[in-house]
C-alpha positions as CSV (number, residue, x, y, z in Angstrom):
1,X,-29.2,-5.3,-12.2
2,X,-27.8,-8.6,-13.0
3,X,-31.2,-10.4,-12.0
4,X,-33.3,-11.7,-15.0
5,X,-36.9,-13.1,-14.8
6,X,-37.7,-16.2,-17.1
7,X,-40.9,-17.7,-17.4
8,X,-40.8,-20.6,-20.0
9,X,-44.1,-22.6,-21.4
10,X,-43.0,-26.1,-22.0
11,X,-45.2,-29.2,-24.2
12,X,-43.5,-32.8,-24.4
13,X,-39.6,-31.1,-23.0
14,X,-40.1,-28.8,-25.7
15,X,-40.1,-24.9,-25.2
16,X,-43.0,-23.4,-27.1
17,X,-42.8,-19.4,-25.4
18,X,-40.6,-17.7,-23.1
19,X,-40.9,-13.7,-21.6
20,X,-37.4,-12.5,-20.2
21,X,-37.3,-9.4,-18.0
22,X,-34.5,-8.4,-20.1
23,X,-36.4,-8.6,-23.8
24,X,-39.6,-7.2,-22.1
25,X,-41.5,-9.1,-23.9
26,X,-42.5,-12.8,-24.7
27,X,-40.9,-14.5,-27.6
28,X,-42.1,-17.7,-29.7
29,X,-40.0,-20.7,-30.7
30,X,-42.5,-22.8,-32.4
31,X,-45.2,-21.8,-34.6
32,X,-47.5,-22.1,-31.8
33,X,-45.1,-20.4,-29.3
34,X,-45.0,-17.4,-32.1
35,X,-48.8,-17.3,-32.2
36,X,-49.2,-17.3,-28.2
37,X,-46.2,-14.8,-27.8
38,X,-48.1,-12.4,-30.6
39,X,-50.9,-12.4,-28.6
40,X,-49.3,-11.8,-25.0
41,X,-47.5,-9.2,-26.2
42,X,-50.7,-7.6,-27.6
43,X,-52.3,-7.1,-24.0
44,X,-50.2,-4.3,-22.4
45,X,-51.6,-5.5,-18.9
46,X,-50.3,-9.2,-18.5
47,X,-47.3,-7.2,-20.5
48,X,-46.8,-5.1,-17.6
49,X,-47.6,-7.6,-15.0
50,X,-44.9,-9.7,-16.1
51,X,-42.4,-6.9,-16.2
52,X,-43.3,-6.5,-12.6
53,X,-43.2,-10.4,-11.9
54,X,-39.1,-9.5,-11.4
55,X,-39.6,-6.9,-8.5
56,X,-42.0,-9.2,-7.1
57,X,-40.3,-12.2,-7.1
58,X,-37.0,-12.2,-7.6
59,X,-35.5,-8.9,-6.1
60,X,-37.5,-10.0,-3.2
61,X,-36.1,-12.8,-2.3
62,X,-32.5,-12.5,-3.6
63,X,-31.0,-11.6,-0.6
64,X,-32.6,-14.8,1.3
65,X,-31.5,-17.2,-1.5
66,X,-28.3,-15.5,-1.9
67,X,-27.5,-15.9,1.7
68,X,-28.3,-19.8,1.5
69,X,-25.9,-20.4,-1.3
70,X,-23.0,-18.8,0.9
């Protein structure tokens, strides 16, 4: 439950969009980022594949990766 998935678009170190597992949804920090984020969010598909992106990635390996840090 505490396991969030981030998947941030970066241009020149500067972060233009971000979707957190948490929020659900992407979110937009430049005007470009807002523009990208408003249409991601449209397309309930990539929506829903991102939401799934945590199950598939990180709940499946968290047990390997915690293992490694102990």
């Amino acid at each position: 439950k505490d396991i969030e998935f981030i998947d941030s678009y970066y241009y020149n170190k500067l972060e233009l969009t971000r979707f957190s597992s948490s929020v659900g949804k992407f979110v937009g920090f430049t005007e470009y980022g807002v523009k990208n984020a408003a249409n991601w969010n449209k397309d309930a598909s990539y929506l829903s594949a991102m939401k799934a992106q945590k199950e598939a990635v990180c709940l499946n390996h968290i047990q390997i990766e915690y293992s490694n840090m102990l």
